[in-house]
PDB file with one MODEL, atoms N, CA, C and O in Angstrom:
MODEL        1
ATOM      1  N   UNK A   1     -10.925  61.467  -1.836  1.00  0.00           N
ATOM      2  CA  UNK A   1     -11.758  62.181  -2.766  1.00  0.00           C
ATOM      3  C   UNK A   1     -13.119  62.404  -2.116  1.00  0.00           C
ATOM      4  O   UNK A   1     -13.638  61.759  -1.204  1.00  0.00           O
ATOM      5  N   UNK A   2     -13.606  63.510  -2.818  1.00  0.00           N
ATOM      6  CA  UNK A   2     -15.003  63.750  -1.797  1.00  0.00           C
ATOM      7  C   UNK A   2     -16.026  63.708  -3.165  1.00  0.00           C
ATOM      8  O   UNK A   2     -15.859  64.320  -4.220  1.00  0.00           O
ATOM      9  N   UNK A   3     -17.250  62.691  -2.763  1.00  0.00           N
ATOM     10  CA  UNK A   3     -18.310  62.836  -3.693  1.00  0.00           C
ATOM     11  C   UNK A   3     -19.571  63.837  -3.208  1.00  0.00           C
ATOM     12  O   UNK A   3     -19.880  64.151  -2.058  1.00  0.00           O
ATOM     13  N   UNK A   4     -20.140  64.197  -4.370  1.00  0.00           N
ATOM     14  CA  UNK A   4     -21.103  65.222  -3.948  1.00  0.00           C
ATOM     15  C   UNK A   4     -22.046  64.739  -4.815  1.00  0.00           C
ATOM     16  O   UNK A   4     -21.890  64.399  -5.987  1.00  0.00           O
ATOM     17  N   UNK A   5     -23.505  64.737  -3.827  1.00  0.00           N
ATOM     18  CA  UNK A   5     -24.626  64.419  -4.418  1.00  0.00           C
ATOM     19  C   UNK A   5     -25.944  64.909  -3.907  1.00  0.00           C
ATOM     20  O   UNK A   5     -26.044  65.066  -2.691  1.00  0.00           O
ATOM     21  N   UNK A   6     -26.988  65.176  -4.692  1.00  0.00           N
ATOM     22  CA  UNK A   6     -28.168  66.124  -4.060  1.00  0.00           C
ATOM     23  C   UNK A   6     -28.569  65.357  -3.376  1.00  0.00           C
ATOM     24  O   UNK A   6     -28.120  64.211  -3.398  1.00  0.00           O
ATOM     25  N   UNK A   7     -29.658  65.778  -2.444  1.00  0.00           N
ATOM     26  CA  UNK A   7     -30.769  64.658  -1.715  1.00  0.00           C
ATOM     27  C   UNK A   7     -31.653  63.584  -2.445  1.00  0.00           C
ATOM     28  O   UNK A   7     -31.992  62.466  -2.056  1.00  0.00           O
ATOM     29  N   UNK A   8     -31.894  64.162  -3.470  1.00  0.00           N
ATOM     30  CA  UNK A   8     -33.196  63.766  -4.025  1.00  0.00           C
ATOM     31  C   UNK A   8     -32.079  62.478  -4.560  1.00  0.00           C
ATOM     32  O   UNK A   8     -32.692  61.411  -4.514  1.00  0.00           O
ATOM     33  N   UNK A   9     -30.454  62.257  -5.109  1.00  0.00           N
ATOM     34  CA  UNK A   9     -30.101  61.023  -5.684  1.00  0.00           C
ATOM     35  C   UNK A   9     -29.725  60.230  -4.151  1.00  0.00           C
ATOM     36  O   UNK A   9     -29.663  59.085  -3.703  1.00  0.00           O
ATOM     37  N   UNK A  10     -29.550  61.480  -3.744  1.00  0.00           N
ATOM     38  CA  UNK A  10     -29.062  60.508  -2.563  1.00  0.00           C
ATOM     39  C   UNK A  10     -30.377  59.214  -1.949  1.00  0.00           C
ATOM     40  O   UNK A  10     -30.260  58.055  -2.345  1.00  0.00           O
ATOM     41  N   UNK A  11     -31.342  59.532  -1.161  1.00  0.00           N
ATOM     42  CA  UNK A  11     -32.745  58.921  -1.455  1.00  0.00           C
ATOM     43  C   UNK A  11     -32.900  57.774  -2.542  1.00  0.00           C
ATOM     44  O   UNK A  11     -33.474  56.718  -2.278  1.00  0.00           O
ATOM     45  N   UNK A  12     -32.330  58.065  -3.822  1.00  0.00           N
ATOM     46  CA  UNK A  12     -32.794  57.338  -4.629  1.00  0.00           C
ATOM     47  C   UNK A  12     -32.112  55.817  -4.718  1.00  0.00           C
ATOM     48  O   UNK A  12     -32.712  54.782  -5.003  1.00  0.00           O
ATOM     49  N   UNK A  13     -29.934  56.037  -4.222  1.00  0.00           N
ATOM     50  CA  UNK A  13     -29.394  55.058  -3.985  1.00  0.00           C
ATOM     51  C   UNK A  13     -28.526  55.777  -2.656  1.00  0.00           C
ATOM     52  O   UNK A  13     -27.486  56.425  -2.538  1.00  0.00           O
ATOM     53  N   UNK A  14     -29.555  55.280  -1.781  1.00  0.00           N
ATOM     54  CA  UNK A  14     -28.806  55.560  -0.340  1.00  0.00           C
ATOM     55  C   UNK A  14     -28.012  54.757   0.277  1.00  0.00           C
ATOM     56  O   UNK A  14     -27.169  55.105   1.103  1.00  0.00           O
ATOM     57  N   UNK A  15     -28.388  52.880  -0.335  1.00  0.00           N
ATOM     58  CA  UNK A  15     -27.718  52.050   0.284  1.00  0.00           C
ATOM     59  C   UNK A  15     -25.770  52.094  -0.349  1.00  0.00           C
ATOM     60  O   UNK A  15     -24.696  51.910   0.224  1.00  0.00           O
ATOM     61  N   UNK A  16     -26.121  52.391  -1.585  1.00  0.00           N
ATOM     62  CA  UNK A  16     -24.857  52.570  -2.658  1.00  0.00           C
ATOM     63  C   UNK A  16     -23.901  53.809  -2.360  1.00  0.00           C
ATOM     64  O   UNK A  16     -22.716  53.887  -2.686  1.00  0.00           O
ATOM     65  N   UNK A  17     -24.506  54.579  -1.808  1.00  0.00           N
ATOM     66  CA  UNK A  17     -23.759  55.415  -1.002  1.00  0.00           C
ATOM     67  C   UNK A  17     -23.015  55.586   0.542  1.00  0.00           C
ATOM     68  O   UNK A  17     -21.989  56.117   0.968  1.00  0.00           O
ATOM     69  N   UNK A  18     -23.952  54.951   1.006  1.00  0.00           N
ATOM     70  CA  UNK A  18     -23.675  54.431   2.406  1.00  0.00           C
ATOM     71  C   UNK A  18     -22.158  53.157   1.968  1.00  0.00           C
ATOM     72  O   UNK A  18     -20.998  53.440   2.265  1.00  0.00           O
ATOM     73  N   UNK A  19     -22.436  52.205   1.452  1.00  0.00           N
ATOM     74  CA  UNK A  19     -21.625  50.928   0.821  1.00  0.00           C
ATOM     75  C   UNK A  19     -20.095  51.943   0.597  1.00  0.00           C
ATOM     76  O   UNK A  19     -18.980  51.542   0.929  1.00  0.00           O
ATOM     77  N   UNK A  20     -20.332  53.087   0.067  1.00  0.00           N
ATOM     78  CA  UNK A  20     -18.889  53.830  -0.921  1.00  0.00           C
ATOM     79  C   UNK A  20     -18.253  54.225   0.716  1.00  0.00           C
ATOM     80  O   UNK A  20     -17.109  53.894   1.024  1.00  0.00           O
ATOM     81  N   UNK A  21     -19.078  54.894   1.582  1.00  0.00           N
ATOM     82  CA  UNK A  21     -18.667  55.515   2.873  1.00  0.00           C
ATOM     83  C   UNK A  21     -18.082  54.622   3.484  1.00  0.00           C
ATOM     84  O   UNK A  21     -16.891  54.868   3.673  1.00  0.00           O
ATOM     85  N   UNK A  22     -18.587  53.302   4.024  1.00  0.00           N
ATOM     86  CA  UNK A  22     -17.747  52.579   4.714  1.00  0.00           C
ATOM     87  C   UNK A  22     -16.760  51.761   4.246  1.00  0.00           C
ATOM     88  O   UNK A  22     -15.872  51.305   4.967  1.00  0.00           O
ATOM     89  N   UNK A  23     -16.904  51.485   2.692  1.00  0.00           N
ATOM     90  CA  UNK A  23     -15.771  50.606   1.871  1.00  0.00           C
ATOM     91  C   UNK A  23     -15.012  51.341   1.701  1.00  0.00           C
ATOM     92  O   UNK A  23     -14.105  51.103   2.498  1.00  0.00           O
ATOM     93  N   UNK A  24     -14.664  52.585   0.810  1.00  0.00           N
ATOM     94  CA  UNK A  24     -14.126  53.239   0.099  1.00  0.00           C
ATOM     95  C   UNK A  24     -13.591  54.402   1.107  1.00  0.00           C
ATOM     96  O   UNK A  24     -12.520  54.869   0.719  1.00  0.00           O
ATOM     97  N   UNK A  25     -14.104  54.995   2.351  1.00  0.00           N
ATOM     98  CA  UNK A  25     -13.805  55.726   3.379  1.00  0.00           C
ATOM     99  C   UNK A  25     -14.292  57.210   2.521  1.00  0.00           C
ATOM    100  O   UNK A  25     -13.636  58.251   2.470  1.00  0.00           O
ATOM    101  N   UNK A  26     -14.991  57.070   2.190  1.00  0.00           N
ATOM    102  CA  UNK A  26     -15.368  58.369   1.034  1.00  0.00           C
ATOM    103  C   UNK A  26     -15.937  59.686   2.246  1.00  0.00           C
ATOM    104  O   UNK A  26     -16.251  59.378   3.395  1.00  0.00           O
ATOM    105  N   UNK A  27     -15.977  60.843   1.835  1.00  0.00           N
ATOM    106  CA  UNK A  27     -16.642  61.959   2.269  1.00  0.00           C
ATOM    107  C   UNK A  27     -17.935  62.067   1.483  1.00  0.00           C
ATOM    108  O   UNK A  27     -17.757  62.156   0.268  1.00  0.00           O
ATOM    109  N   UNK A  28     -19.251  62.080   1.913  1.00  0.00           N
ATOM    110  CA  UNK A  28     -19.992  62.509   0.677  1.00  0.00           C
ATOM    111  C   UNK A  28     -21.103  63.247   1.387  1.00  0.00           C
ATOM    112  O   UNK A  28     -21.822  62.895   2.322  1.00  0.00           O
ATOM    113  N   UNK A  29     -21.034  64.669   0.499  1.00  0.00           N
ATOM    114  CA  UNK A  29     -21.374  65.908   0.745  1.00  0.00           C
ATOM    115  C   UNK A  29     -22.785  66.093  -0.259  1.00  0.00           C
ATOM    116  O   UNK A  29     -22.843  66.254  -1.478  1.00  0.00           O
ATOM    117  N   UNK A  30     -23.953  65.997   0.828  1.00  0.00           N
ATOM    118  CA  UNK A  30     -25.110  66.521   0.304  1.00  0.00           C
ATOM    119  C   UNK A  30     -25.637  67.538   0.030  1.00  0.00           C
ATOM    120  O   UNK A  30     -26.179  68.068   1.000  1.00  0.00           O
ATOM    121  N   UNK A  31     -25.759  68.301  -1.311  1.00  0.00           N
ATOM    122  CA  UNK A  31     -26.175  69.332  -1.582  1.00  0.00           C
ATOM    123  C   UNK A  31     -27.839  69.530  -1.358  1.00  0.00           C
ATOM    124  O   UNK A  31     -28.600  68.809  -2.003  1.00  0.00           O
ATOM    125  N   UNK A  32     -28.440  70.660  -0.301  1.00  0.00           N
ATOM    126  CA  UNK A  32     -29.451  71.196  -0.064  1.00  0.00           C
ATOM    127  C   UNK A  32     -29.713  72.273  -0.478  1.00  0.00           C
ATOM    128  O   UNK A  32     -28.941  73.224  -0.356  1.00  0.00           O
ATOM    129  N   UNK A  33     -30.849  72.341  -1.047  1.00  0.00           N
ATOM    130  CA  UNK A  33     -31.610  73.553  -1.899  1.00  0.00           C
ATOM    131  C   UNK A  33     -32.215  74.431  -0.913  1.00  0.00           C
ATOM    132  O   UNK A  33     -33.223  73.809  -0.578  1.00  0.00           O
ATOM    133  N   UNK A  34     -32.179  75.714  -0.135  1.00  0.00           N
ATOM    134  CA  UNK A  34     -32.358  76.485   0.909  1.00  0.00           C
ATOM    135  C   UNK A  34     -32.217  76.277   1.965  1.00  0.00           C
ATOM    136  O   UNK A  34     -32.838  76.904   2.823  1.00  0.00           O
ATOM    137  N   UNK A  35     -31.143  75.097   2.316  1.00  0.00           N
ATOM    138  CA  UNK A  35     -31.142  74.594   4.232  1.00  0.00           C
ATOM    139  C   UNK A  35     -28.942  74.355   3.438  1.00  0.00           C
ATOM    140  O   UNK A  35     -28.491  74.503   2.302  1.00  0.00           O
ATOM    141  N   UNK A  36     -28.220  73.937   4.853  1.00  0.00           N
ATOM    142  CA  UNK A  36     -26.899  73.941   4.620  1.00  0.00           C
ATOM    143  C   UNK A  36     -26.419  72.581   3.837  1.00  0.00           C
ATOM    144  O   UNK A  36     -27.424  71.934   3.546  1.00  0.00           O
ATOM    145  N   UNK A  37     -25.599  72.139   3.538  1.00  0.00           N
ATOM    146  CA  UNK A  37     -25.355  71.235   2.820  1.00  0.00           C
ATOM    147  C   UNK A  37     -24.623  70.380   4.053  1.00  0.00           C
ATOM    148  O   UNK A  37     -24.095  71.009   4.970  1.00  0.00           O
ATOM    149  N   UNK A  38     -24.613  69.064   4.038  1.00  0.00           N
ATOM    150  CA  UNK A  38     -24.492  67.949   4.627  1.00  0.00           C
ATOM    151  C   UNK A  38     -23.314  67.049   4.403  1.00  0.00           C
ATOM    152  O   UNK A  38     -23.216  66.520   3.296  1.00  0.00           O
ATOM    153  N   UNK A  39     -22.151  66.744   5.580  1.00  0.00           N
ATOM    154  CA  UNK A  39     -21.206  65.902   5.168  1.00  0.00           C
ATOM    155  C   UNK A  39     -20.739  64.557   6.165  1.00  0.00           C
ATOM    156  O   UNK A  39     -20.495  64.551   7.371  1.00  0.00           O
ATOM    157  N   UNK A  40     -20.719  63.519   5.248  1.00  0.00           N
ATOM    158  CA  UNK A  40     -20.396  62.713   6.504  1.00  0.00           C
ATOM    159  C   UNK A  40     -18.852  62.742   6.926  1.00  0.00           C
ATOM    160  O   UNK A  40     -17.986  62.905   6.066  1.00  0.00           O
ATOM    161  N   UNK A  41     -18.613  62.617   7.952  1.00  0.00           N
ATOM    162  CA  UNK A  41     -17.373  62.328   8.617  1.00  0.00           C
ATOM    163  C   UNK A  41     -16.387  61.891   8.220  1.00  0.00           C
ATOM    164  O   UNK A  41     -16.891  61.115   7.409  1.00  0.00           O
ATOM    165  N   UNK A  42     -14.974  61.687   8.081  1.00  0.00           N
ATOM    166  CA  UNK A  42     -13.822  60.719   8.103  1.00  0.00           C
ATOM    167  C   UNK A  42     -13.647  60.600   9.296  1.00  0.00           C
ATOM    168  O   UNK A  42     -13.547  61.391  10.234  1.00  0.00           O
ATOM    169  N   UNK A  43     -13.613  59.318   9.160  1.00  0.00           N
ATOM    170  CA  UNK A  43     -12.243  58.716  10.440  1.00  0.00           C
ATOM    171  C   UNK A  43     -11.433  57.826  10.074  1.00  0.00           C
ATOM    172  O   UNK A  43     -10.564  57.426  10.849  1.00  0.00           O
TER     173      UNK A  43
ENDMDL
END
């Protein structure tokens, strides 16, 4: 499953997101307001 979250929440719980990426193997796709949107990796 892929989570999607703006910058500004991302910032707010970055460690809780980071935690979902390496536990959970999650994709999570940062939405940016006039620049491209941001995804981390699977492996």
């Amino acid at each position: 499953m892929t989570v999607e979250t703006t910058y500004t929440a991302l910032r707010e719980k970055l460690a809780g997101f980071l935690d979902q990426v390496t536990d959970d193997r999650e994709v999570v796709i940062v939405r940016r307001r006039g620049s491209r949107n941001v995804a981390s990796p699977r492996r």
